[in-house]
Every structure is written in structure tokens, then in C-alpha cells.
PAZAPA-4460 file (N, C-alpha, C; in steps of 0.05 Angstrom, whole numbers, plus 32768, in hexadecimal, padded with zeros to 4 digits):
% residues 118
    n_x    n_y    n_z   ca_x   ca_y   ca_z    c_x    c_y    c_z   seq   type   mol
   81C1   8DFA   8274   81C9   8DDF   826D   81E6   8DDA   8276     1      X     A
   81E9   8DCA   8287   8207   8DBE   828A   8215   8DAD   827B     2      X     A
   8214   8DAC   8267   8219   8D97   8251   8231   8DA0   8243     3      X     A
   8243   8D94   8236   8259   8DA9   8227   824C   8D9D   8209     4      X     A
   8242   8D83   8204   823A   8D75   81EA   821C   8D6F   81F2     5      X     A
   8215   8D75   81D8   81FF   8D62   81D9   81F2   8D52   81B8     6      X     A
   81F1   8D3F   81B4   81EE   8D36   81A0   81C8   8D2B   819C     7      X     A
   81C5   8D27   8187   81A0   8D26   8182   81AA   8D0C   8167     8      X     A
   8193   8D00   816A   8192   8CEE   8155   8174   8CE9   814C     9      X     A
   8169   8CE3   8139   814E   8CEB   812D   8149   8D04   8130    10      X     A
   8163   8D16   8121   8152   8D35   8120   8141   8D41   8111    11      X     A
   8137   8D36   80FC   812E   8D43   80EC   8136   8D5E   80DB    12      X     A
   814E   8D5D   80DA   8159   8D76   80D1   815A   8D6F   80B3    13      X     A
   8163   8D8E   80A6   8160   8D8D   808E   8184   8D9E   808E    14      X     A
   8186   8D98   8075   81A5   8DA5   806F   81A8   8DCB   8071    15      X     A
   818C   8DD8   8065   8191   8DF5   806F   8181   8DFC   808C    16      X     A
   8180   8DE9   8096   8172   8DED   80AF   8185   8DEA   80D0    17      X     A
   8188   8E05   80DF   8198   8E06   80E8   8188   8E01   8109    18      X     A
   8196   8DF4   811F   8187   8DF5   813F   8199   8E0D   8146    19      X     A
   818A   8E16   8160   8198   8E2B   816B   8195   8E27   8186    20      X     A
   81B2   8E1B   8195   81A8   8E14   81AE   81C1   8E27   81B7    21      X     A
   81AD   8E3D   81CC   81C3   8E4C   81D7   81DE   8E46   81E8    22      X     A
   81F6   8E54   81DC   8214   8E4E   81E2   8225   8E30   81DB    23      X     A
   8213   8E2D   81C7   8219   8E0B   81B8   8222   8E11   8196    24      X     A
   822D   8E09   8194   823B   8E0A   8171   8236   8DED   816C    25      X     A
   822B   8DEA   814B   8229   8DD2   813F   8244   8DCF   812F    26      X     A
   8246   8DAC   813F   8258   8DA5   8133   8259   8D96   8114    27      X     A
   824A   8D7C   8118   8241   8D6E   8100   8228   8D6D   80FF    28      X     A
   8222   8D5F   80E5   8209   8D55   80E6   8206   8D49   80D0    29      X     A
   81F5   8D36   80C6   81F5   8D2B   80A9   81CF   8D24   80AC    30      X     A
   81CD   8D20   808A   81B0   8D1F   808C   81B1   8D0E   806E    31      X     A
   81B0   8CF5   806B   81B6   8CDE   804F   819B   8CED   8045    32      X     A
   8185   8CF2   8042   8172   8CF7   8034   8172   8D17   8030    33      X     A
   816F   8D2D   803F   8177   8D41   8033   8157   8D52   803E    34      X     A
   8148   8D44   8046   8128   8D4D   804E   8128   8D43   8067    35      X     A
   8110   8D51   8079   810B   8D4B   8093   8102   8D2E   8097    36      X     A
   810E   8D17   80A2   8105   8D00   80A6   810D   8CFF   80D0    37      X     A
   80FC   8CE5   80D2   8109   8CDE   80F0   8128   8CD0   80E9    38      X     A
   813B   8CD8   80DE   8158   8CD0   80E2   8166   8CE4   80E0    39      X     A
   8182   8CE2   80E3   8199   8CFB   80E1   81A0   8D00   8100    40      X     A
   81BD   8D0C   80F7   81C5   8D09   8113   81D7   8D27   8113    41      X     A
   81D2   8D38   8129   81E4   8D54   8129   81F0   8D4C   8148    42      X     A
   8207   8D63   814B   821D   8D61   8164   821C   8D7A   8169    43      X     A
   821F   8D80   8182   822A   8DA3   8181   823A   8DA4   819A    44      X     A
   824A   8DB1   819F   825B   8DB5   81B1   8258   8DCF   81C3    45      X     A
   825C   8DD8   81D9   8257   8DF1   81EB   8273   8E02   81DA    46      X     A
   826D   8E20   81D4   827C   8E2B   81C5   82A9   8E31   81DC    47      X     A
   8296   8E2B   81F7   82AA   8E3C   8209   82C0   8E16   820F    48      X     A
   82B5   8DF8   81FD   82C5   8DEE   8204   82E3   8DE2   8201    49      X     A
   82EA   8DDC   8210   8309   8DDB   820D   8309   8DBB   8214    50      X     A
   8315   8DA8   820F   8328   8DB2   81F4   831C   8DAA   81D3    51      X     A
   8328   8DBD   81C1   831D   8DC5   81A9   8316   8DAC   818C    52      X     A
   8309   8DB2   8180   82FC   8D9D   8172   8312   8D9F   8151    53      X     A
   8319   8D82   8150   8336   8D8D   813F   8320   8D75   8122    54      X     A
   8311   8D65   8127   8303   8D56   8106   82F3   8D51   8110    55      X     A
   82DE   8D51   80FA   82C3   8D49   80F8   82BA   8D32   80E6    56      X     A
   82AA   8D26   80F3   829E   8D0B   80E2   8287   8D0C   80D8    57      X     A
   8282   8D08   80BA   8267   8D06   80B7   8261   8CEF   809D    58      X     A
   8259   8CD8   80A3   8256   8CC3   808D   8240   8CC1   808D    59      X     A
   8233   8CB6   807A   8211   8CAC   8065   821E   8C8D   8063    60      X     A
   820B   8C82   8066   820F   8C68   8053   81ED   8C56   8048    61      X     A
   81E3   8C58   802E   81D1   8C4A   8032   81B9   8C59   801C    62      X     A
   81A3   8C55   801F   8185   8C63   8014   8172   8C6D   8024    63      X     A
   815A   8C70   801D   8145   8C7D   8035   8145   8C67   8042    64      X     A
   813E   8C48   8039   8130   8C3B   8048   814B   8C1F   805A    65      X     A
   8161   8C28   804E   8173   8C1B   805F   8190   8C2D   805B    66      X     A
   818E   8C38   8079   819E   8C47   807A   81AF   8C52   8092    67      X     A
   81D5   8C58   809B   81DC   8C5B   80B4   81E5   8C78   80A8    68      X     A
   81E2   8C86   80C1   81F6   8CA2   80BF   8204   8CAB   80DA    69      X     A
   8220   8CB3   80D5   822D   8CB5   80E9   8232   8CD4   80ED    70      X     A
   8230   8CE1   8101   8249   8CFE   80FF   8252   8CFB   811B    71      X     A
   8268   8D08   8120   8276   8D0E   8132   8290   8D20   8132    72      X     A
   82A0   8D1A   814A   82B9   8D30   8145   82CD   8D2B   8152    73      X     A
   82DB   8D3B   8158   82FE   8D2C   816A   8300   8D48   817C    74      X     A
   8306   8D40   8199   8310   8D55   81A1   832A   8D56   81A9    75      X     A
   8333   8D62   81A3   8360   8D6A   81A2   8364   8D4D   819B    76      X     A
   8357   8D3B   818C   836B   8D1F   8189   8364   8D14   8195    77      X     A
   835C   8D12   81B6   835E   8D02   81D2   833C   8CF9   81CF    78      X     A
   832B   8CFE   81C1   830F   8CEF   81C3   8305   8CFC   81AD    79      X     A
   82F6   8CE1   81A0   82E3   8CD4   8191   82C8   8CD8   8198    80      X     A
   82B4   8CF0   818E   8297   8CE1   8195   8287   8CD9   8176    81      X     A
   827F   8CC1   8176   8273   8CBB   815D   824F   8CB5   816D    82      X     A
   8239   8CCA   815A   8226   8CC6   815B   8217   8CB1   8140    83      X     A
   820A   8CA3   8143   81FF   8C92   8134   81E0   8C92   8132    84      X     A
   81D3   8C98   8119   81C0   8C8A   8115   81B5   8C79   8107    85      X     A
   81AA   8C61   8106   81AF   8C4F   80FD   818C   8C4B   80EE    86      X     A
   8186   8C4A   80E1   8168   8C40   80D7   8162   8C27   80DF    87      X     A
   814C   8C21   80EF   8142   8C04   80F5   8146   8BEB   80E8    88      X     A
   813C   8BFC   80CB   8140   8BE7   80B0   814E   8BE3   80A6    89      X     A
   8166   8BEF   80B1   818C   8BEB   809C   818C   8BCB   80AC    90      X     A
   819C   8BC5   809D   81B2   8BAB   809D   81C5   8BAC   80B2    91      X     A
   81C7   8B97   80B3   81E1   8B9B   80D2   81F2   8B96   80BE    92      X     A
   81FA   8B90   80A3   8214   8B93   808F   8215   8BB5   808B    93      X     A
   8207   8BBE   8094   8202   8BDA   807F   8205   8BE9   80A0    94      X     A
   8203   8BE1   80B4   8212   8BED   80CB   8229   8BE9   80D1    95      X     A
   8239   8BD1   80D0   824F   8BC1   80D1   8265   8BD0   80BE    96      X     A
   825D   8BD8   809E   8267   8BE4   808C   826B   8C06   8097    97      X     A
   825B   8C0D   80A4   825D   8C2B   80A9   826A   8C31   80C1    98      X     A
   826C   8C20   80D2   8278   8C1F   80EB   8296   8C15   80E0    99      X     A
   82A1   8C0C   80D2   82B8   8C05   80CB   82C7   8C21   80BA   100      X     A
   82B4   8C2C   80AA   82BF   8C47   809D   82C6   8C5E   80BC   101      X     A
   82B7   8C57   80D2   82C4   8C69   80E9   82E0   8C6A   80F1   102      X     A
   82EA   8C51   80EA   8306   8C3B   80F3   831D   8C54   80E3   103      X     A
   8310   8C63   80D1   832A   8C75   80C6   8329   8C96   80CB   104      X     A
   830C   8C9C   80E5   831C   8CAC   80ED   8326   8CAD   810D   105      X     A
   832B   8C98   810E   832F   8C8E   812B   8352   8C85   8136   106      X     A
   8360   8C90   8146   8374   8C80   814D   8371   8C73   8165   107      X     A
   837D   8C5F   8167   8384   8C4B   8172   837E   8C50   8191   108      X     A
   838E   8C65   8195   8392   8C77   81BB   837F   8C7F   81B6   109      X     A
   836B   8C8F   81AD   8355   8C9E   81BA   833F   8C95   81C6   110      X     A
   8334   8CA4   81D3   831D   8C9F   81E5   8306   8CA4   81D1   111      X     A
   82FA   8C8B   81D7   82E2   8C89   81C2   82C0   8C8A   81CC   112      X     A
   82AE   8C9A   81C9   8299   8CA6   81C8   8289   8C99   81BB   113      X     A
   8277   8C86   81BD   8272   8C7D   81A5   8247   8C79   81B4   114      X     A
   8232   8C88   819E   821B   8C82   81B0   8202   8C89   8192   115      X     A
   81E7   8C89   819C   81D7   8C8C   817F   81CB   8C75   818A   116      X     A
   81B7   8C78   8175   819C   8C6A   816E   81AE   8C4E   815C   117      X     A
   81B0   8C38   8167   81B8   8C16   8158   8194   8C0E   8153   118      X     A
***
């Protein structure tokens, strides 16, 4: 794989449930329900990349049946990638609201990443 990232959205992951994609480290991931559903969103990064991953993002906002979740991470400061998944049936107030909680871990200069299931 030539990839240094690769991000998934509708994973079906569960919180003790780990992927194992060779020479990739997980970065985030969040899962609002806590059981295997089609939503949730994980990041992983190639272990050999430079430059280094200094925060991680991971917000919920919502219920089973209307609901956004974000994770992502920063690398050295200079870029932003925010993955999104968004439930069909959420509210565009209830995307609007979660996309605004991104606004604090974000500065101004950085290069912003921003992709997922809207």
C-alpha cells in the first residue's frame, strides 16, 4: 500500500475491537453506540510517518437514530484531517453543531483535511 493514512467510515467497529493493517498504527476512532452498527469512523497513520501526530480528535454528538461522529488528528500543527460520519437521519442543526465543536481544535494557519460520509 502506498498510502501514509488511511481513514474508513461505516466501520462497524466495536470499542475492544482492534483492525490490523500491516505497518499502520491507529490513530482515532469513536463509535456513539458502543456495538457493531454501519457508522463510526477510525484513522490510522503508516507507523514510519513523518511528520509526527501531536492531537487527536474524537467527538459524538447525538443518539442511535440521529447522530454525527468525528475523529481525527494534527500532524506537527501544519495539518488538520477531520473524518466525519454523519447518519443520513441527523439534522443538518445536529451537523452544523458538531462541525462547529471542530472550530476548537483547529487554528487559523493550518492546512485543513476535512472528508467522510455528509
Amino acid at each position: 500500500m502506498n498510502s501514509n493514512i488511511v481513514t474508513l467510515q461505516e466501520s462497524w467497529a466495536v470499542d475492544n475491537e482492534s483492525y490490523n493493517i500491516p505497518d499502520f498504527e491507529e490513530i482515532s476512532r469513536n463509535r456513539l453506540m458502543g456495538r457493531p452498527q454501519d457508522f463510526g469512523t477510525i484513522n490510522f497513520c503508516k507507523l514510519t510517518v513523518e511528520p509526527r501526530i501531536t492531537d487527536r480528535i474524537e467527538i459524538e454528538n447525538g443518539n442511535s437514530n440521529n447522530h454525527v461522529e468525528i475523529s481525527g488528528f494534527k500532524l506537527d500543527n501544519r495539518l488538520t484531517i477531520i473524518n466525519i460520519y454523519n447518519n443520513p437521519s441527523s439534522s443538518l442543526d445536529l451537523l452544523k453543531e458538531t462541525l462547529l465543536e471542530v472550530k476548537d481544535y483547529i487554528d487559523e494557519s493550518e492546512n485543513i483535511l476535512i472528508l467522510g460520509v455528509f
